[in-house]
Backbone as a printed PyTorch tensor [residue, N CA C, xyz], in Angstrom:
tensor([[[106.9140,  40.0720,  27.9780],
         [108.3580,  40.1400,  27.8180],
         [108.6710,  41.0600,  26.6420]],

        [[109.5140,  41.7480,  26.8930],
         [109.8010,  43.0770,  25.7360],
         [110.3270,  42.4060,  24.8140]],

        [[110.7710,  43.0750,  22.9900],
         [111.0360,  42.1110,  22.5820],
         [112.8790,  42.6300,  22.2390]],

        [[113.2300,  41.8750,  21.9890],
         [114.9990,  42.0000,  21.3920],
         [115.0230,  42.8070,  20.4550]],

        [[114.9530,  42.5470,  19.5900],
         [114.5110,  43.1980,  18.2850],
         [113.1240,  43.8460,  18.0800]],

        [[113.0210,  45.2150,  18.1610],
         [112.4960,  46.1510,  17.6480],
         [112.5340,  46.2460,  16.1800]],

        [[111.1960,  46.6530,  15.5470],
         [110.8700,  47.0110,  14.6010],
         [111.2420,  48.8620,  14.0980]],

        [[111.3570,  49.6090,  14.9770],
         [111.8720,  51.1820,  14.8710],
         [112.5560,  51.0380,  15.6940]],

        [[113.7770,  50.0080,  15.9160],
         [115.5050,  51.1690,  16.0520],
         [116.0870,  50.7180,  14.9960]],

        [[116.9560,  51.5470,  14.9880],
         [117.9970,  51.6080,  13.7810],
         [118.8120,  50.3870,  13.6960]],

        [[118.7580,  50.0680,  12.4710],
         [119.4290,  48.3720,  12.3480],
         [120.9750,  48.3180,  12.5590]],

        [[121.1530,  49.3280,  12.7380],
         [122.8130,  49.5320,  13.2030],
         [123.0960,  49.2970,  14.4560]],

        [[121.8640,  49.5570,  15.2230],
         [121.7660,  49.1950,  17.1010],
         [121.5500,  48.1060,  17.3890]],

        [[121.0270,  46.9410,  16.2510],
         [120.3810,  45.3240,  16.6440],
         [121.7390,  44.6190,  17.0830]],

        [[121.0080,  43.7290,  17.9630],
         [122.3810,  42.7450,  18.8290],
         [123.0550,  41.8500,  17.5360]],

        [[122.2010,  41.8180,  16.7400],
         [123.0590,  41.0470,  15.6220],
         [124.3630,  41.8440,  14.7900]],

        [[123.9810,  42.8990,  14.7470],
         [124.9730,  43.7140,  14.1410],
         [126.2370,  44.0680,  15.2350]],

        [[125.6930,  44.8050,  16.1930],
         [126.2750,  44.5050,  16.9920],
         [127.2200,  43.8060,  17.7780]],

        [[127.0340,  43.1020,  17.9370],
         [127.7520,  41.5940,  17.9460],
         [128.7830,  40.9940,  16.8700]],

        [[128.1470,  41.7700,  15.5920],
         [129.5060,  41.4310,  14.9160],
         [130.5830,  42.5640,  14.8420]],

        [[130.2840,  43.6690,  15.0570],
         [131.0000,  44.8440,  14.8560],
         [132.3680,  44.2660,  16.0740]],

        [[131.7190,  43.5650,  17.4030],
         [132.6070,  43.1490,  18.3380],
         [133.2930,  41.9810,  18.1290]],

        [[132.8560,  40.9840,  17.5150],
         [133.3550,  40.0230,  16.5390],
         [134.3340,  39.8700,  15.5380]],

        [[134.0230,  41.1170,  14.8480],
         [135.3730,  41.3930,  14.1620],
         [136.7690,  42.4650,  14.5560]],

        [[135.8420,  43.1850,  16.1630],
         [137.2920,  43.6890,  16.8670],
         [137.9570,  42.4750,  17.4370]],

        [[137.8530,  41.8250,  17.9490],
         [138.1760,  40.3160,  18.7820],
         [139.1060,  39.8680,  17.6490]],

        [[138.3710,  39.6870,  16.4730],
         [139.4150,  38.5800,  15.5440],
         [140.4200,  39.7980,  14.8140]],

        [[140.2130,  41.2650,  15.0610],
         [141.2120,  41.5630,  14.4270],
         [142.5450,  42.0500,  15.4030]],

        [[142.0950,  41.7670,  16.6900],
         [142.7740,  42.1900,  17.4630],
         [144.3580,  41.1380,  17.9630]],

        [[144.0390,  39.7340,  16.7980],
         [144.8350,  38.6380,  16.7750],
         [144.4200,  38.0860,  18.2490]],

        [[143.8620,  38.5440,  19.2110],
         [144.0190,  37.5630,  20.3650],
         [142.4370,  36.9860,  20.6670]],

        [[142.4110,  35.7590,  21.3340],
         [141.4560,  34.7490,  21.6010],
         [140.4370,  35.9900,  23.2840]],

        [[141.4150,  36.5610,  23.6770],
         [140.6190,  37.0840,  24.7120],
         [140.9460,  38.7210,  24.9310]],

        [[140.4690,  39.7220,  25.0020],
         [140.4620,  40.6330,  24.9870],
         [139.3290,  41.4840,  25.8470]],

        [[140.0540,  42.6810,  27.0290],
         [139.6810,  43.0650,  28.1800],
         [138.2200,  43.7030,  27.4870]],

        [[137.4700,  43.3860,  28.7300],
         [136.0080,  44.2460,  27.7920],
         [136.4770,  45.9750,  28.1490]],

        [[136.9900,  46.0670,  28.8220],
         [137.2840,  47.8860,  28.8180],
         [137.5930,  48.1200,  27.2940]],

        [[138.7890,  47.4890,  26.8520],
         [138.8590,  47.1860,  25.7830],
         [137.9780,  48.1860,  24.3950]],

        [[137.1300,  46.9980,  25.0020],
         [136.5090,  46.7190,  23.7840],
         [135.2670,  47.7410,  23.5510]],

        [[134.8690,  48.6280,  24.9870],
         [133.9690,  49.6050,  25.2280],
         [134.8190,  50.7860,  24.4380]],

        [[136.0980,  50.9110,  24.9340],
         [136.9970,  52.0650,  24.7280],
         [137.0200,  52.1810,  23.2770]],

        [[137.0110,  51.2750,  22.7770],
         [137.2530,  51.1320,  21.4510],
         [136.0680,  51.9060,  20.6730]],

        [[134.8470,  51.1400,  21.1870],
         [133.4330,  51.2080,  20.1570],
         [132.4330,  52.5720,  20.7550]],

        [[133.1470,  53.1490,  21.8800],
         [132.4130,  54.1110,  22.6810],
         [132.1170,  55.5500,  21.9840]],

        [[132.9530,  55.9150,  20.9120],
         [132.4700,  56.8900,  19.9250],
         [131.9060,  56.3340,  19.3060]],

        [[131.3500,  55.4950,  18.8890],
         [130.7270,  55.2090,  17.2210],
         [129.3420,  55.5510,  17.8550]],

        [[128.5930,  56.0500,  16.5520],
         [126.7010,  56.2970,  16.4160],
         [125.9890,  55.5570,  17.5090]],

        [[126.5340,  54.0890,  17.0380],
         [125.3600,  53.3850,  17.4100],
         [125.4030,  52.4980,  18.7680]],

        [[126.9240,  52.8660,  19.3980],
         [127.2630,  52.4440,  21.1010],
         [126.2080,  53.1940,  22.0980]],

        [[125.8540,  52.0530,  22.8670],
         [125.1060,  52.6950,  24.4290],
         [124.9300,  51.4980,  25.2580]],

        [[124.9570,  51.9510,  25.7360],
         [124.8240,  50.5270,  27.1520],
         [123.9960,  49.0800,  26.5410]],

        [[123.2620,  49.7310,  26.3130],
         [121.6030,  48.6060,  25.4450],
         [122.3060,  48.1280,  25.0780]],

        [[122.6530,  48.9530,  23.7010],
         [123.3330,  47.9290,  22.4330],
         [124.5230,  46.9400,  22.7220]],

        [[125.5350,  47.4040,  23.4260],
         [126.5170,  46.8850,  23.3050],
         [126.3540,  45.7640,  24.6060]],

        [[125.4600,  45.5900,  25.4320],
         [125.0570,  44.8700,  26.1950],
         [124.4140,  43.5630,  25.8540]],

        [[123.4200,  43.6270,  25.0820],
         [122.7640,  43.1410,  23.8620],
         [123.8070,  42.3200,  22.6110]],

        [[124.4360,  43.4020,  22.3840],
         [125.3800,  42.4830,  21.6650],
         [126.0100,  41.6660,  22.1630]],

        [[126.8750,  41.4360,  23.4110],
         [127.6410,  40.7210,  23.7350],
         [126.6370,  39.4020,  24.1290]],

        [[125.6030,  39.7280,  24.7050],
         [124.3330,  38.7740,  25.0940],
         [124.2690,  38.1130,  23.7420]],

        [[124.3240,  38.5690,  22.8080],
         [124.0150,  37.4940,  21.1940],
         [125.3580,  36.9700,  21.3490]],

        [[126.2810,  37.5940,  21.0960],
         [127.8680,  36.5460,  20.9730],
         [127.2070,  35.1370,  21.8720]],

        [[127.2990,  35.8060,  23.1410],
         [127.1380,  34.5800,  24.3840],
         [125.8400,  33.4870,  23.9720]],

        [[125.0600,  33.9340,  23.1310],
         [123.6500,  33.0780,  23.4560],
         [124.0980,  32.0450,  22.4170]],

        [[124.7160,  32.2710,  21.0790],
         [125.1760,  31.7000,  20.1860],
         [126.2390,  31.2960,  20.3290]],

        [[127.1330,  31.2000,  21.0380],
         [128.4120,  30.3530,  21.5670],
         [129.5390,  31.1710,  21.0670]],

        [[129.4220,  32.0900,  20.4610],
         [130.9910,  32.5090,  19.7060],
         [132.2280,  33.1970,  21.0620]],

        [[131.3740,  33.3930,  21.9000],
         [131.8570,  34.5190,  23.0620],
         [131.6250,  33.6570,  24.6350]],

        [[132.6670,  34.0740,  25.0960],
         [132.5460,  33.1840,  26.3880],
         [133.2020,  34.2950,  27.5920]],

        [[132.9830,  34.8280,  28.7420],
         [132.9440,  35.5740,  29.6780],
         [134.2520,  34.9030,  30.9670]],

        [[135.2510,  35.5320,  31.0580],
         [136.0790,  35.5830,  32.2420],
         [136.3920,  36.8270,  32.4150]],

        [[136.1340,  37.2580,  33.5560],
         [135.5190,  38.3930,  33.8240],
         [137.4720,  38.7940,  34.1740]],

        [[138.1080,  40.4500,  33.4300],
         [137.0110,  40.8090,  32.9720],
         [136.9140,  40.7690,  31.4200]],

        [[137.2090,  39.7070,  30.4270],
         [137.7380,  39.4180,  29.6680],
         [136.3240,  39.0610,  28.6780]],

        [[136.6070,  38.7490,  27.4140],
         [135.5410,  38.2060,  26.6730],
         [136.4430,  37.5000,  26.2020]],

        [[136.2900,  35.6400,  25.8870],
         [136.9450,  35.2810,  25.0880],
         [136.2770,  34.7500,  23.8630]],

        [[136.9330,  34.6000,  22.9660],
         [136.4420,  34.1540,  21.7840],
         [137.2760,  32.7230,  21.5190]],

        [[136.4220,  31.4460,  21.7750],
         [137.6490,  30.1240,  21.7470],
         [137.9090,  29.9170,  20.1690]],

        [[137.1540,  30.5730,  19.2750],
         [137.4850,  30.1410,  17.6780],
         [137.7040,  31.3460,  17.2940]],

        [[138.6070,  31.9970,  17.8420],
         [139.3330,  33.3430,  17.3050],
         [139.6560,  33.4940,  16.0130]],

        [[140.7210,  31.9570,  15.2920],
         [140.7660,  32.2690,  13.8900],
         [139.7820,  31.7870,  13.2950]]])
């Protein structure tokens, strides 16, 4: 099984970081649920966006409970 975390990528690409970079668009966006187009559109210039990562990230929100999926929505139930 491959692993999540790599030792040589850039720590700016890890699902943990990741995940919060989307974490804190969600809570600054004032709302509990917000379209994932959204949220691609948003983060789709920055360095360290690509499918992986931001795939990955949302997979950490979800594995850790902060993020919950209605498609095509991400919600966040503890927004504030």
């Amino acid at each position: 099984m491959p692993n999540i975390f790599l030792k040589d990528e850039a720590l700016a690409k890890s699902p943990a970081i990741v995940g919060f970079e989307i974490a804190n668009f969600i809570k600054a966006s004032g709302k509990s649920r917000v379209s994932i187009f959204d949220v691609v559109n948003h983060f789709k210039r920055k360095p360290w966006f690509s499918s992986n990562s931001f795939f990955y990230g949302i997979t950490f929100l979800y594995a850790v409970g902060l993020i919950e999926f209605d498609e095509p929505y991400l919600v966040a139930p503890d927004a504030n």
